[in-house]
C-alpha positions as CSV (number, residue, x, y, z in Angstrom):
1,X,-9.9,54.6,29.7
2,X,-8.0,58.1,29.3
3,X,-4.5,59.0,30.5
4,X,-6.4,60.8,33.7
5,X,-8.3,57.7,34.4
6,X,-5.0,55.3,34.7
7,X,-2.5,55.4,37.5
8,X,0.8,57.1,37.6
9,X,3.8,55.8,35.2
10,X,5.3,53.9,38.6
11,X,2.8,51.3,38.3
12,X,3.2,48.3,36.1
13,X,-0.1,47.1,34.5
14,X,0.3,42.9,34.5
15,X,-2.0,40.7,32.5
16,X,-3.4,38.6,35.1
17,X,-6.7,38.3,36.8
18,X,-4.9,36.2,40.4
19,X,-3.5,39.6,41.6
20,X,-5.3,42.8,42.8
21,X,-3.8,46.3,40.8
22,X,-5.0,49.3,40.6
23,X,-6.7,49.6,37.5
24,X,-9.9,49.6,36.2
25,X,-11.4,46.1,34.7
26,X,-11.1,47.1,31.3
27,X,-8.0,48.8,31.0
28,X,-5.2,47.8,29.1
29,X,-1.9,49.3,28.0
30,X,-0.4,50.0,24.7
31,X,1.4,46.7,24.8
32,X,-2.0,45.5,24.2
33,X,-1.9,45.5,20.2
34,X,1.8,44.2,20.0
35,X,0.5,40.6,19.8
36,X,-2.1,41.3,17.1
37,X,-1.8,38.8,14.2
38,X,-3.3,39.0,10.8
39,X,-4.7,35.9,8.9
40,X,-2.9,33.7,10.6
41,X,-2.6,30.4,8.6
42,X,-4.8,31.4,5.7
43,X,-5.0,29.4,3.0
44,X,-3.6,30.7,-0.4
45,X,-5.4,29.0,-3.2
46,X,-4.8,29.2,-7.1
47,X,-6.9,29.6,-9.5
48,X,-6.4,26.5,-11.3
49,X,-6.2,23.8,-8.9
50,X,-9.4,25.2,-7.1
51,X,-10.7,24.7,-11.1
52,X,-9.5,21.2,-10.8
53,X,-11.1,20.5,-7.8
54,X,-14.4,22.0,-8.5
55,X,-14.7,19.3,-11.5
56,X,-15.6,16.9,-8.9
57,X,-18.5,18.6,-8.6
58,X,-19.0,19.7,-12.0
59,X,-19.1,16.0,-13.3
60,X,-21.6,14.5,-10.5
61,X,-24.2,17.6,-11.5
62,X,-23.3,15.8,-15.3
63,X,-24.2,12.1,-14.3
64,X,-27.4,13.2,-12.9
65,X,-28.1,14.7,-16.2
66,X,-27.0,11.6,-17.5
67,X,-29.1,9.5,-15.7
68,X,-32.2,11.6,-16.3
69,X,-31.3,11.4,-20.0
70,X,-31.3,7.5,-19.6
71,X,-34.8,7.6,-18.1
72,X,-36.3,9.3,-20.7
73,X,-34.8,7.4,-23.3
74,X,-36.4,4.3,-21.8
75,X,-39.2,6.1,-21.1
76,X,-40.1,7.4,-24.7
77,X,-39.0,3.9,-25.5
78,X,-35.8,4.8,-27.6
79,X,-33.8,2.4,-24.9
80,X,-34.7,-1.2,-24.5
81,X,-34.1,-2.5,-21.0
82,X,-32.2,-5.4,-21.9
83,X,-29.5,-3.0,-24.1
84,X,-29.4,-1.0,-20.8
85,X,-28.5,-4.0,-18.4
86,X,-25.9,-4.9,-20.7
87,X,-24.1,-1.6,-21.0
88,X,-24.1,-1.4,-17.3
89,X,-22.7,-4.5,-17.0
90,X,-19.9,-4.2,-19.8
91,X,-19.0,-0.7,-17.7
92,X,-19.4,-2.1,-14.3
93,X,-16.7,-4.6,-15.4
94,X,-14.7,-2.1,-16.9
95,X,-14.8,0.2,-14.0
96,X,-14.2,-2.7,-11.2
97,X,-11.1,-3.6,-13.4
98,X,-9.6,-0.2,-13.2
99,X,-10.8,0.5,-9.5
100,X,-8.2,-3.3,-8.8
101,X,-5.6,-2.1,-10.5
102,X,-5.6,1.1,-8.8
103,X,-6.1,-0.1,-5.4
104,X,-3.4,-2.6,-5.9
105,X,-1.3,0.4,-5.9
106,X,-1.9,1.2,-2.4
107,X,0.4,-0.3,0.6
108,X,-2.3,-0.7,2.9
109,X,-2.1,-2.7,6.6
110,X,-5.6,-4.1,6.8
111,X,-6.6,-6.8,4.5
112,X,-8.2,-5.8,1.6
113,X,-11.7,-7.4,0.1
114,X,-11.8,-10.2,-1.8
115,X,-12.9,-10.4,-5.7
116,X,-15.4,-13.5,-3.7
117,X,-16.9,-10.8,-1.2
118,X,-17.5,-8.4,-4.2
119,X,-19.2,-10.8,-6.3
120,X,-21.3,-11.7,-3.3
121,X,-22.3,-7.9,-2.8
122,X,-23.1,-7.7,-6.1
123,X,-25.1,-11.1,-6.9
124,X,-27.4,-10.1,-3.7
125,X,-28.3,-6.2,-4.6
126,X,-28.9,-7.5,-8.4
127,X,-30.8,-10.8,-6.9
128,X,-33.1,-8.5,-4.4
129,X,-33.2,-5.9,-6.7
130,X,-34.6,-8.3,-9.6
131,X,-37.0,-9.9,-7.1
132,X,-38.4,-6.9,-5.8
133,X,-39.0,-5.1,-9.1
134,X,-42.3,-6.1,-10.0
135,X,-43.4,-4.4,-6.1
136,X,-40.9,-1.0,-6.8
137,X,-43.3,-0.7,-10.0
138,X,-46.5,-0.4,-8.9
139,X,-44.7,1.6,-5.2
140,X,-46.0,4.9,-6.7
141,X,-48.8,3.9,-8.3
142,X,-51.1,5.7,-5.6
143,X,-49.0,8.7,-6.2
144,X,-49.6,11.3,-8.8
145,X,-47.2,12.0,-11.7
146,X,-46.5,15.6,-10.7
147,X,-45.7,14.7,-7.0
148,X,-43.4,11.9,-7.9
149,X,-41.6,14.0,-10.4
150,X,-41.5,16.8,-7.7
151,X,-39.8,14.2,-4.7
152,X,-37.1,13.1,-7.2
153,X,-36.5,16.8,-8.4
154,X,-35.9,17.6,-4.2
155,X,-33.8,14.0,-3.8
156,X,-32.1,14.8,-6.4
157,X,-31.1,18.0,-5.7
158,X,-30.6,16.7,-2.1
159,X,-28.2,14.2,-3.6
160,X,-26.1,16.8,-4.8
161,X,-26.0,19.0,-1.6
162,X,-25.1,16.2,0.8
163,X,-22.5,14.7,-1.6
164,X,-19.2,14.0,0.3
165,X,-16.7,15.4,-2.5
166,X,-13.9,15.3,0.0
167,X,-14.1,11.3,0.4
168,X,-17.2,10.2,-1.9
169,X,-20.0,7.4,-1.3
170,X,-19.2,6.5,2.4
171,X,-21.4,4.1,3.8
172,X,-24.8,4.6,4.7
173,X,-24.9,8.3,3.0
174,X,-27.6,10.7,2.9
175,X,-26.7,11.5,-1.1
176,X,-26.8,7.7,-1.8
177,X,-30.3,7.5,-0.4
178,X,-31.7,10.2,-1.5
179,X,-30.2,9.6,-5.4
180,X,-31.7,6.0,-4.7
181,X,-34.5,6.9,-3.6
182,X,-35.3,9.1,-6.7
183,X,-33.9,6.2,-9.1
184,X,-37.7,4.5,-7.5
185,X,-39.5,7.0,-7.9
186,X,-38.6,7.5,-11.5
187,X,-38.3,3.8,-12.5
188,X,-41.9,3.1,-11.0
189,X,-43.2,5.4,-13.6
190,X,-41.6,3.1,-16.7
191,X,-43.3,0.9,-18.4
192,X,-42.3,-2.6,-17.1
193,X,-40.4,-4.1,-13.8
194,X,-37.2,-5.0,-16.3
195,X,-37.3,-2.0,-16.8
196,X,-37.0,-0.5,-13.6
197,X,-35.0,-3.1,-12.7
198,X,-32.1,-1.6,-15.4
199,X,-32.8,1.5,-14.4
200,X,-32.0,0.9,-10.6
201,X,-29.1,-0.8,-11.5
202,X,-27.6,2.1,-13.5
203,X,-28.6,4.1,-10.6
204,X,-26.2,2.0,-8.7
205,X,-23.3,2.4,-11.2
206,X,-24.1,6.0,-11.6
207,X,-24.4,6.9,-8.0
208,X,-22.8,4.7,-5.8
209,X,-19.7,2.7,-7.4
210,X,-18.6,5.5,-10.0
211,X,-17.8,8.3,-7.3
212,X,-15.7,5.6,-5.4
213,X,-13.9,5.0,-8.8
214,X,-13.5,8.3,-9.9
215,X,-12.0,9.3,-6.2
216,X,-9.5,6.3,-6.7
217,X,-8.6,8.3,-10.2
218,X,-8.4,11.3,-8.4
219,X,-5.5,9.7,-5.6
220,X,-3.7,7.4,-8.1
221,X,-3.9,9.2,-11.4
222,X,-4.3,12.7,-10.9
223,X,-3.3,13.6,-14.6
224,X,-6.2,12.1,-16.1
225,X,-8.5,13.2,-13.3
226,X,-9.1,16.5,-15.3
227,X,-9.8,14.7,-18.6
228,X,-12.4,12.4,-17.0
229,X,-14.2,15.3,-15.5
230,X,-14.6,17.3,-18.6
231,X,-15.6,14.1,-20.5
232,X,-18.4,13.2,-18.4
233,X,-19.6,16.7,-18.4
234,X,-19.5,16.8,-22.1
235,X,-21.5,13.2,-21.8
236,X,-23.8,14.8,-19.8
237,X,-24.5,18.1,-21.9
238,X,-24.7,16.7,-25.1
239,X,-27.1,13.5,-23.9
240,X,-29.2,16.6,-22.3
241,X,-29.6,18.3,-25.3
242,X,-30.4,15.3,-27.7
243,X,-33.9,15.5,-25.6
244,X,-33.9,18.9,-24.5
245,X,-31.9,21.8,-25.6
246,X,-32.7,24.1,-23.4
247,X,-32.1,21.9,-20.5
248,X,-28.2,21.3,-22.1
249,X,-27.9,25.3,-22.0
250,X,-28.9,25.5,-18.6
251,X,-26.6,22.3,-17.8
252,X,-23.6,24.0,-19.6
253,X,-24.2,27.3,-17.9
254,X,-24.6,25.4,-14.6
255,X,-21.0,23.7,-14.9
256,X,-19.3,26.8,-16.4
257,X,-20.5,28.5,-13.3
258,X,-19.6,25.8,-10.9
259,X,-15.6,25.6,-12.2
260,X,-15.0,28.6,-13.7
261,X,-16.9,31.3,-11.7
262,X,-16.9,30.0,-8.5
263,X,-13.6,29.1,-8.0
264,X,-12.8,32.8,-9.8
265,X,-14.8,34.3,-6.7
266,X,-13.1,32.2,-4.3
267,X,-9.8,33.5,-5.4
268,X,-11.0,37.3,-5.7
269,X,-12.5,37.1,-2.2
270,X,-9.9,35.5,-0.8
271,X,-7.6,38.9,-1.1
272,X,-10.0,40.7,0.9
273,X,-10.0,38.4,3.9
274,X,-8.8,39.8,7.7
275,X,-9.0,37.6,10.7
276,X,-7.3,39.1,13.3
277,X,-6.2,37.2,17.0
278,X,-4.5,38.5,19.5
279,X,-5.2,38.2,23.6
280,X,-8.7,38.2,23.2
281,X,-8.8,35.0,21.7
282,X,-9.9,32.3,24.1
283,X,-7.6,30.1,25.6
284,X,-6.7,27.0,24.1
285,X,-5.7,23.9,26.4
286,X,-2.7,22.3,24.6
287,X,-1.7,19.9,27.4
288,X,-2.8,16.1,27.0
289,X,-6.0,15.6,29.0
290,X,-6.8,12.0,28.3
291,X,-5.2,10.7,31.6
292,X,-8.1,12.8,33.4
293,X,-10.7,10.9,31.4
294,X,-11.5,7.2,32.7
């Protein structure tokens, strides 16, 4: 594609494909690189609002630790069942107080849910759940320790990959099912069907309603949103470590390294980024199409 291969300076090269010229197929002039562009609509982000945002996930790693550290306080039998259930309910309350008055905050068109529809929700899960306890207790029973500790090491972990942090617990998750489905596993190796009873019900609270809560803190109250995180994750390393010290180091070095380091390498790498478009790129259709769709 050398000067001697290109026609004389008389001849106009035109971008277009509908018109014969005589040049080769892959020739182009040096008009070619004029509409290069450079990171075009990159995003800048700072440090610490990627820091703030990463607490999301920094505090949902801490309630799993939290909710291990419940199970094996029930399962070494420091934790009673019944002290359990009422904890969980005292917070539940709590938190569906707060979650009202945040919501009522919100100017929304479509009707909201009724206090009625909520205590409906929760009267069947607790009734079903209650019912069907004595069967989640004996579910595993066929199932060795070390392969039932193994499935809810991989659901939970599972959990925490598929999490939505962008808009938590939608409906009919996969991190929802998997964290539920480890909260059987686990509670079919305690003692007694109340007690896997409160420990499905935590599971609940823990993995279902608080996320929805904690996102409503995140839209309506962003000031405290920071102060929650770090709360919970100091919750969660310091319950780890009343049973297993090691574990808390590990927990601790996990969070510093999900909010502090990461987001530090997002920010570093970011400077280094080069997307480049120019005529290459494809074409992109901008015209409404929908009256050709019937």
């Amino acid at each position: 594609m050398g000067p001697d291969s290109v026609p004389g300076p008389a001849v106009s090269w035109r971008k277009v494909l509908w018109e014969r010229q005589p040049f080769p197929d892959n020739y182009v002039d040096q008009r070619f690189l004029e509409e290069l562009r450079r990171n075009e609509g990159i995003r800048q982000y700072r440090y610490w609002a990627v820091v703030k945002e990463a607490g999301f996930v920094g505090q949902q790693l801490s309630c799993v630790a939290i909710f291990i550290t419940l199970w094996l306080y029930m399962e070494q039998g420091l934790l009673s069942p019944e002290m359990l259930l009422w904890t969980s309910l005292i917070s539940g309350l709590l938190g569906y107080g707060l979650h009202q008055v945040l919501i009522s905050q919100e100017e929304s068109s479509c009707e909201p849910r009724t206090r009625l529809a909520d205590l409906q929700s929760a009267t069947i899960f607790l009734s079903f759940t209650f019912g069907f306890s004595p069967v989640l207790k004996t579910l595993t029973e066929s199932v060795s320790t070390d392969t039932v500790y193994a499935m809810s090491a991989v659901m939970l972990l599972a959990h925490l990959v598929s999490f939505p942090y962008a808009q938590p617990s939608p409906r009919g998750s996969l991190s929802i099912n998997a964290a539920l489905f480890a909260s059987v596993c686990l509670a079919s190796r305690l003692p007694g069907a109340l007690h896997t009873f409160a420990m499905l019900s935590c599971a609940l609270l823990v993995f279902a309603l608080w996320p929805c809560l904690l996102q409503k803190i995140r839209e309506k109250a962003p000031s405290h949103f920071t102060g929650v995180c770090v709360g919970v994750c100091i919750i969660g390393v310091g319950g780890l470590g009343s049973q297993s010290p090691g574990g808390a180091i590990l927990l601790a070095l996990a969070l510093g390294s999900v909010t502090l380091l990461c987001p530090l390498l997002l920010v570093r790498l970011q400077r280094h980024k080069d997307n480049i478009h120019g005529p290459w790129d494809e074409a992109e259709i901008h015209e409404d199409l929908s009256r050709f769709i019937h």
